[in-house]
C-alpha atoms as one frame of an Amber mdcrd trajectory, in Angstrom:
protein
  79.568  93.271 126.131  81.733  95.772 127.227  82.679  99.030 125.871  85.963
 100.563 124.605  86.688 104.048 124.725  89.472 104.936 122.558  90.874 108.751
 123.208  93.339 110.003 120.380  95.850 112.456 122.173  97.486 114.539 119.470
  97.952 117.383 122.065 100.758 115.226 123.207 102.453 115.435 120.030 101.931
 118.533 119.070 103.708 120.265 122.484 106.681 118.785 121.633 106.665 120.195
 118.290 109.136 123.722 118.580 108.158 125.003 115.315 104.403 126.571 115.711
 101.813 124.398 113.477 100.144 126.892 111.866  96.294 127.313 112.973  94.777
 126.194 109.646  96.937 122.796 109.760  95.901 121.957 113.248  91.980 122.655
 112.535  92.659 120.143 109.471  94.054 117.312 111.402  91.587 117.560 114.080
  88.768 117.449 112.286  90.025 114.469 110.490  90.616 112.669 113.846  86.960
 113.888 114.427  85.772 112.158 110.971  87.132 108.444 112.535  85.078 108.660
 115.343  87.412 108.519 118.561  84.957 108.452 121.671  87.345 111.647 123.002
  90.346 113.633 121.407  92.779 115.108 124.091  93.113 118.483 121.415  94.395
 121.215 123.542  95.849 123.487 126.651  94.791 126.045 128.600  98.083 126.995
 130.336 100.270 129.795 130.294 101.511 130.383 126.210 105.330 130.418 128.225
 104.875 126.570 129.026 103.497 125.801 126.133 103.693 127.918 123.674 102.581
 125.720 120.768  99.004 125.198 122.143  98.013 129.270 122.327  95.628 129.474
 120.027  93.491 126.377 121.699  90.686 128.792 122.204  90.343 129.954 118.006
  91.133 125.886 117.136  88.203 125.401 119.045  86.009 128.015 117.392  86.954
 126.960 113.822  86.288 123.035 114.410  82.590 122.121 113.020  81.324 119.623
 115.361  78.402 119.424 113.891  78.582 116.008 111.939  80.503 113.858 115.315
  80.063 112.667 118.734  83.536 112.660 119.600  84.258 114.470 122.445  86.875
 117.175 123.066  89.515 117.290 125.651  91.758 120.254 126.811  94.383 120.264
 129.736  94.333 122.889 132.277  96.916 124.032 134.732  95.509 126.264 137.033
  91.935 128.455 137.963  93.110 131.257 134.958  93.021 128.550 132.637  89.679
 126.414 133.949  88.015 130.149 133.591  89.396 129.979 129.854  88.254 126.726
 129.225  84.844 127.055 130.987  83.978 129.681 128.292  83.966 126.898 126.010
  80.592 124.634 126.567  81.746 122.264 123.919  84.600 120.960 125.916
């Protein structure tokens, strides 16, 4: 039987969004995507804050998440070598 990997993308959404989600909200949400047990959630950016501002606290999400308790795998987009140095500071992505 085959397997189906289902990856939530609420990255997507959230770019688009001009007001900035506060922190807090954003570590709520995503941890209740990581409670239904996607095999991957597309969560942030490393890019410059100018292209996407609404993504530039990706790196404190990321340390406030308890990933403890899933198996869900985390997915961040990056633009450039700054931003794969950023990202590669953070095993858990």
């Amino acid at each position: 039987m085959e397997k189906v990997k289902i990856i939530e993308c609420p990255r997507d959404a959230m770019q688009g969004i001009k007001e900035f989600i506060p922190t807090y909200l954003k570590v709520q949400y995503l941890q209740s995507l990581l409670r239904c047990g996607f095999d991957t959630i597309d969560f942030g950016s490393f890019v410059s804050p100018k292209a996407i501002p609404q993504l530039v606290d990706t790196a404190e999400v990321l340390s406030k998440l308890d990933l403890s308790k899933t198996e869900s795998k985390l997915l961040a987009i990056i633009a450039n070598l700054r931003g794969a140095i950023a990202a590669c500071e953070h095993p858990e992505i």
